[in-house]
C-alpha positions in Angstrom: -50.7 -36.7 54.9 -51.2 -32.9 54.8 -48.3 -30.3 53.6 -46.8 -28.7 56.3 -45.9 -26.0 54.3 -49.6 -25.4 53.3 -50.7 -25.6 56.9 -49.1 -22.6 57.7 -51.7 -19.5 57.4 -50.8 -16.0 56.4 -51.7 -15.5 60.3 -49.2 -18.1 61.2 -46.9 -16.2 59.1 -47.2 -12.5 59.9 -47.4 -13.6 64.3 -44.2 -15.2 63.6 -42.2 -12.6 61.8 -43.8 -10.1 64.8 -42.3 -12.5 67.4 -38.8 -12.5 65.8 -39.6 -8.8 65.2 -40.6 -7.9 68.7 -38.9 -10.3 70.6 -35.9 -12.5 68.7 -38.2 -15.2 69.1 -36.4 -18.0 67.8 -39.0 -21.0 68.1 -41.1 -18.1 65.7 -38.1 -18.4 63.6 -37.8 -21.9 63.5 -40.9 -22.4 61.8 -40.8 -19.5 59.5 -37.4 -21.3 58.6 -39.1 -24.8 58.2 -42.1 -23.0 55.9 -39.7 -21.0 53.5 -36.8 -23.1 53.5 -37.7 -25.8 51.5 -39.8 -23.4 49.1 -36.9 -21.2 48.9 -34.2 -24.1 48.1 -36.8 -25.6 44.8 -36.9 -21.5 44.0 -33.0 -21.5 44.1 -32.9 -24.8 41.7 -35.3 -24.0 39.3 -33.1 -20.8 38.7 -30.2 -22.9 37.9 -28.4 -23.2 41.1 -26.9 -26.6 42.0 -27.6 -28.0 45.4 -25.0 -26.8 47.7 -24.9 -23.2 46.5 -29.1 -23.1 47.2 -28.5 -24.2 51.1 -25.8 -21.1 50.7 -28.4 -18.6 49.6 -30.6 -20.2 51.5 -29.5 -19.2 54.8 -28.2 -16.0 53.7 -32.0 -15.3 52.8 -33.2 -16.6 56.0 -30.4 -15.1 57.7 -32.1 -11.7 56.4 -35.4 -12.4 57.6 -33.8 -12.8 61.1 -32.2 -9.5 60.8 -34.4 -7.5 59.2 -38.0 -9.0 60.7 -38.9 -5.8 61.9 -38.9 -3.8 58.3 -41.7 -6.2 57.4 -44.7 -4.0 56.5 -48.2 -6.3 56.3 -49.4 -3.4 54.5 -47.2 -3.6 51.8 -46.9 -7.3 51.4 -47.5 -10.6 52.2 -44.8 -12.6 54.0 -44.4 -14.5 51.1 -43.7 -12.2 48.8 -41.0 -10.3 51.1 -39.4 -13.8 51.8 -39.2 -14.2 47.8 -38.0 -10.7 47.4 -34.8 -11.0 49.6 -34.5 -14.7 48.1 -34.5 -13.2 44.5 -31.9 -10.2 45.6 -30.0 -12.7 47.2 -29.7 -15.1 44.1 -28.6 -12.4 42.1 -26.2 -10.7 44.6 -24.7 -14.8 44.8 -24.1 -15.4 40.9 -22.8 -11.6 40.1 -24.2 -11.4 36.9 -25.5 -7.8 36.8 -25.9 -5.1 39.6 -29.3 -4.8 40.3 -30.2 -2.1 41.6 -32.6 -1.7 44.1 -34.1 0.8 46.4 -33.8 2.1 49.5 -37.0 2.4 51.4 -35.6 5.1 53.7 -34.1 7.2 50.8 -35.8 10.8 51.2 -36.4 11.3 47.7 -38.8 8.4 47.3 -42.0 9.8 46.6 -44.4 8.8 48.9 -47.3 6.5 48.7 -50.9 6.7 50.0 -51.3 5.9 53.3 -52.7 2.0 53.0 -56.1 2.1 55.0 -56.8 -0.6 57.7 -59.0 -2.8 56.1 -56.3 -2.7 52.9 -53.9 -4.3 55.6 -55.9 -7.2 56.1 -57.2 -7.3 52.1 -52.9 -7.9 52.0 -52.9 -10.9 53.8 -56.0 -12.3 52.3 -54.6 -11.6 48.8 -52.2 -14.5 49.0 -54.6 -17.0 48.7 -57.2 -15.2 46.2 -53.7 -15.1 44.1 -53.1 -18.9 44.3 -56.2 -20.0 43.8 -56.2 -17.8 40.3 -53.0 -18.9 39.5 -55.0 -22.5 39.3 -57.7 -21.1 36.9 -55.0 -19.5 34.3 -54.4 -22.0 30.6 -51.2 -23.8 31.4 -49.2 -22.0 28.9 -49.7 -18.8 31.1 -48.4 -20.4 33.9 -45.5 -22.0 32.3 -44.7 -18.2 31.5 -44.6 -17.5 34.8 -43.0 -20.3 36.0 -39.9 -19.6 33.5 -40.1 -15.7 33.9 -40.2 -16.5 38.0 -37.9 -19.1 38.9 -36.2 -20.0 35.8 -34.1 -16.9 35.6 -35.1 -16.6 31.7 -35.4 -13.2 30.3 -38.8 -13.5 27.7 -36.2 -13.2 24.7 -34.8 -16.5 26.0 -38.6 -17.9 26.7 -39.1 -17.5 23.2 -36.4 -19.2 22.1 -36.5 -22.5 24.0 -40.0 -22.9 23.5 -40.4 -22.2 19.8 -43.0 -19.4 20.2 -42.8 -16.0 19.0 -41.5 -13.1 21.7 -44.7 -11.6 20.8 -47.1 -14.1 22.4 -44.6 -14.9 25.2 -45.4 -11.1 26.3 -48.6 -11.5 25.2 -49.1 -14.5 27.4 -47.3 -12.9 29.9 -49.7 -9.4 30.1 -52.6 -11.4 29.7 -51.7 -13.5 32.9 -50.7 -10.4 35.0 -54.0 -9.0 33.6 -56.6 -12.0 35.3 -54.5 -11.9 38.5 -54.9 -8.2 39.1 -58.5 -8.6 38.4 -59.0 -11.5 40.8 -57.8 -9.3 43.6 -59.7 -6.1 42.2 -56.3 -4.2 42.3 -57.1 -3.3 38.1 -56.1 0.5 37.6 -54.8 2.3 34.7 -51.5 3.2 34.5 -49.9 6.8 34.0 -48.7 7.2 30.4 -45.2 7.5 30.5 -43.9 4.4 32.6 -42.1 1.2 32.0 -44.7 -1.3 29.7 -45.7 -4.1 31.4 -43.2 -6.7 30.4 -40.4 -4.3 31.1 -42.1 -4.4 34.9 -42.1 -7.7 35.1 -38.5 -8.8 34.0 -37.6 -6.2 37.0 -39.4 -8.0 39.2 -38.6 -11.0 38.4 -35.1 -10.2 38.2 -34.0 -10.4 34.9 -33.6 -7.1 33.3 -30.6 -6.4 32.3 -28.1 -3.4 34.5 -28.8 0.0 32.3 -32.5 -0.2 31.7 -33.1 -1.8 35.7 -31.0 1.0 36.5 -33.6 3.5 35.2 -36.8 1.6 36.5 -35.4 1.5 39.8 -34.8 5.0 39.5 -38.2 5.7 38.0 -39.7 3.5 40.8 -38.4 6.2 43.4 -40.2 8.5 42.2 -43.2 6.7 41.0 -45.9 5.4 43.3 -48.4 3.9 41.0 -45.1 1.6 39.3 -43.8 1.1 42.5 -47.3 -0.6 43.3 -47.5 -2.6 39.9 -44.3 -4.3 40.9 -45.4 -5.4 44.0 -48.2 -7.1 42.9 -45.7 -8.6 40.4 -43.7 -9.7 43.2 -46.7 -10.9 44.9 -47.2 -13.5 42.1 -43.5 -14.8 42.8 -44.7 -14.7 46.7 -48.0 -16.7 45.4 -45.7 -19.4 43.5 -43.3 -19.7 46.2 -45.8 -21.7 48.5 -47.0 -23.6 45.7 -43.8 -24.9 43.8 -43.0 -28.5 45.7 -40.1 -27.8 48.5 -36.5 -29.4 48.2 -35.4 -31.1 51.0 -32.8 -29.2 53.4 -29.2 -31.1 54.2 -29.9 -32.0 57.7 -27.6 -29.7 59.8 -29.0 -26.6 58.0 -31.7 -25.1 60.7 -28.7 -25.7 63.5 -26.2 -24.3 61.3 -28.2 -21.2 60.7 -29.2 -20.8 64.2 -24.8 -20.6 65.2 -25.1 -17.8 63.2 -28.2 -15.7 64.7 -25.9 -13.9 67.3 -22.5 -13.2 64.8 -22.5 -9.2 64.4 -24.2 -8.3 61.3 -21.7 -7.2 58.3 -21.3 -3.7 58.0 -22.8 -2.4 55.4 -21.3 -1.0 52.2 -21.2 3.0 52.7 -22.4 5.2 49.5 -19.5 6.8 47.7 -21.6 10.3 48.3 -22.5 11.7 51.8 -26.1 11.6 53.1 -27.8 14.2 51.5 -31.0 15.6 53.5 -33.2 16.8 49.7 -31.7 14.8 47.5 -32.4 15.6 43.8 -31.5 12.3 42.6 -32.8 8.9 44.3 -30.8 6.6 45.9 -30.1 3.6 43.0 -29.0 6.7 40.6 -26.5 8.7 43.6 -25.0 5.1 44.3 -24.0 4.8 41.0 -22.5 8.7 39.9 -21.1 8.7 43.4 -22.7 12.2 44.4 -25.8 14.3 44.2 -26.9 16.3 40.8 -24.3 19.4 42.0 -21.5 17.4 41.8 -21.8 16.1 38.2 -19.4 17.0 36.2 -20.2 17.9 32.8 -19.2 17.6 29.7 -20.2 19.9 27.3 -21.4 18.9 23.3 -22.4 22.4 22.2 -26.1 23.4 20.9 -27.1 23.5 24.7 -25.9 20.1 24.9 -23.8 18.2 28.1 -23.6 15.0 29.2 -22.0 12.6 31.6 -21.2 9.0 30.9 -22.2 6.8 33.5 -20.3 3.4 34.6 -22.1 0.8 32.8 -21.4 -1.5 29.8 -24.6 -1.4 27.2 -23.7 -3.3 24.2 -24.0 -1.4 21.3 -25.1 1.5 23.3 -23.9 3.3 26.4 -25.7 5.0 29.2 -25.3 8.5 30.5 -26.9 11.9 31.8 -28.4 14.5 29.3 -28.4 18.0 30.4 -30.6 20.3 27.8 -30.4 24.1 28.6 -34.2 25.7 29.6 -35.7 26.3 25.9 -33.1 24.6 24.0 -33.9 22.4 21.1 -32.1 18.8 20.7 -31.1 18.3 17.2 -34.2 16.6 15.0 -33.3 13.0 15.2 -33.8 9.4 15.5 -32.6 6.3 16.1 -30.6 2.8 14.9 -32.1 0.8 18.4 -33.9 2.3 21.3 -33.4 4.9 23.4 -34.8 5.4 26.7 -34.8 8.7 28.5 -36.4 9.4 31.9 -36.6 13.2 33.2 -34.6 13.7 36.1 -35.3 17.9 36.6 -37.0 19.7 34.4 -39.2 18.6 31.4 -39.4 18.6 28.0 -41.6 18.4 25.2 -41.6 16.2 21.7 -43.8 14.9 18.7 -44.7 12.5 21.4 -45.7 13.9 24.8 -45.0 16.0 27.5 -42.4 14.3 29.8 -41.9 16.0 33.5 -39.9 14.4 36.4 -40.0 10.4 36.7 -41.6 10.0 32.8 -40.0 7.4 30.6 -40.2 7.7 26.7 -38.9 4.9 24.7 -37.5 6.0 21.2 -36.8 3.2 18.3 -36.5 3.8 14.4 -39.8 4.2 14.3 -39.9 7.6 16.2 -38.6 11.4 14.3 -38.4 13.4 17.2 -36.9 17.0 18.4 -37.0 17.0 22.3 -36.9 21.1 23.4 -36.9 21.7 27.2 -39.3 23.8 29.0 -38.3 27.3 29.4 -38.5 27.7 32.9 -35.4 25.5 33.7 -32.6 23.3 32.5 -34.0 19.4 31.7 -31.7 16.7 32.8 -32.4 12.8 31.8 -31.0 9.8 32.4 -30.9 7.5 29.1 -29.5 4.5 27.9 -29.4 3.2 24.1 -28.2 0.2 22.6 -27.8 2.2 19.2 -26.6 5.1 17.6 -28.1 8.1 17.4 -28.9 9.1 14.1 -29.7 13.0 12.9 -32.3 14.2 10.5 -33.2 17.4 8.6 -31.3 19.2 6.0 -28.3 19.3 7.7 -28.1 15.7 10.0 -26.7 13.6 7.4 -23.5 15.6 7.3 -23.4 16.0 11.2 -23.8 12.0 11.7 -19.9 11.5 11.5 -19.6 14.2 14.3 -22.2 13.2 17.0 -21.2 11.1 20.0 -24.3 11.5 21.7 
């Protein structure tokens, strides 16, 4: 007997989203409903729902699709992978366990992408299935990995732990496997210096990074074309896995209880505390969160050159906040009890490290002695999160430790 799931092409897929798209087409529905459903309901289990909350999500994912068919860009993603997506966003909004934060595709400070050409359109679609049949060619550990990273909800700390291998080979694992599926699709390209690593990518994508540091990717994604790209083919994994994982059977009722609800008026949505701003200095996930643009901070200032302004998140150990370094300054010599990530929001600034401009990430541990000075030309403003102390350095930072609340 053949799958029914499987017999559905990436054609059949993208001329029935069009159809609902184009023309509330609700026989096109009914089968996109029939392909995902199932899929989407094992996803939901496998990430630790019970049975009754996955038919929840479930139609609120579905639901989505019905509303939102006509955002679907072939040129960004297969069907799958956008029906994962919003069943992923939806599984997190549904247990409240972090805010994720995620962006807006109409924000006007997301730097652009390159236009996709034609034929790349149709390389989408076909990309799928290259990806599925590589998935079948990686060592079964690999794909465990994934499996548990995907649609176990199960940061790579946590991998580690129930499966008795070191965090360094699950990452390892992990990169490797990310590594042979971007090179079956011939999407291999090397990455700017100063992003998120790899693993840090993936845990976002896969929706498991925890609120401060998915705060700054998100933020970092806005204004980052090539990392917006490397999630997507992330996500385009979780699409690829979706059709294979074996589909849990729907309660019975659940296409004709979806379909009373096609016509209900769609919730409104949650308004931004800020108003719309036309040249937004800040993307969308950051603005959501401080309430306002980069003019209406309110500062708080530490001396040296020195302000910042907390931000509402719980880090433990740490906290998260904006830095704002006058043009030229110097930050005091210092380093570090965890890690510290900072990502340039204006400005730039140099270090022992790098040079770091607008949407750069540098990651900071024990390891690293630093002295961050912004350019001259204007005032640097980051947004960082630690989940450690700072610590001073030099002839004087030892006596200044008790003192600093940076």
């Amino acid at each position: 007997m053949s799958d029914p799931i499987r017999a559905a092409s990436a054609d059949d897929q993208r001329a029935w989203i069009k159809a609902v798209a184009d023309n509330r087409d609700r026989t096109a529905f009914a089968r996109l409903f029939e392909h995902f459903g199932p899929r989407v309901k094992a996803y939901l289990m496998h990430s630790g729902c019970d049975g009754d909350t996955a038919e929840e999500v479930v139609q609120e994912a579905m639901l989505m699709v019905w509303r939102r068919a006509e955002t679907f860009d072939p040129a960004q993603a297969s069907v799958a992978t956008w029906v994962f997506t919003i069943a992923r966003n939806k599984r997190i909004d549904g247990l409240r366990r972090i805010r994720r934060p995620e962006l807006d595709p109409n924000d006007p400070a997301l730097v652009p992408a390159q236009e996709t050409a034609a034929d790349d359109v149709v390389a989408m679609g076909q990309n799928a299935d290259v990806l599925r049949a590589a998935m079948a060619k990686l060592p079964a550990e690999q794909v465990e990995m994934l499996r548990m990273a995907f649609f176990e909800d199960k940061p790579h700390s946590q991998i580690a732990a129930e499966t008795d291998i070191p965090l360094g080979t699950v990452k390892s694992r992990l990169r490797l496997a990310m590594g042979r599926l971007r090179k079956e699709v011939k999407r291999v390209g090397m990455m700017a210096m100063h992003v998120p690593t790899e693993e840090v990518l993936l845990e976002y994508a896969a929706g498991t990074l925890a609120e401060a540091p998915s705060l700054m990717v998100a933020t970092h994604l806005a204004l980052c074309p090539e990392s917006r790209s490397r999630v997507g083919e992330m996500e385009a994994v979780g699409g690829a896995m979706l059709e294979e994982i074996a589909p849990s059977d729907l309660a019975a009722d659940s296409l004709d209880s979806l379909f009373a609800r096609l016509d209900e008026p769609e919730p409104a949505r949650s308004q931004p505390r800020h108003e719309a701003v036309s040249a937004p200095e800040l993307p969308q996930p950051l603005r959501d969160y401080l309430g306002c643009d980069l003019d209406g901070i309110e500062w708080k200032r530490r001396g040296m050159g020195v302000s910042t302004a907390e931000l509402p998140i719980s880090v433990d150990g740490g906290h998260s906040f904006l830095l704002k370094v006058e043009a030229g300054r110097a930050m005091p010599q210092h380093t570090h009890e965890g890690e510290e990530w900072v990502m340039v929001l204006k400005g730039a600034f140099d270090d022992e490290t790098g040079h770091y401009a607008r949407g750069d990430i540098a990651v900071s541990d024990s390891t690293v002695e630093h002295q961050p000075v912004a350019a001259p030309d204007e005032d640097c403003v980051c947004l960082v999160f630690t989940d450690g102390p700072l610590k001073l350095t030099g002839p004087f930072g030892r006596f200044l430790n008790p003192f600093v609340k940076i």
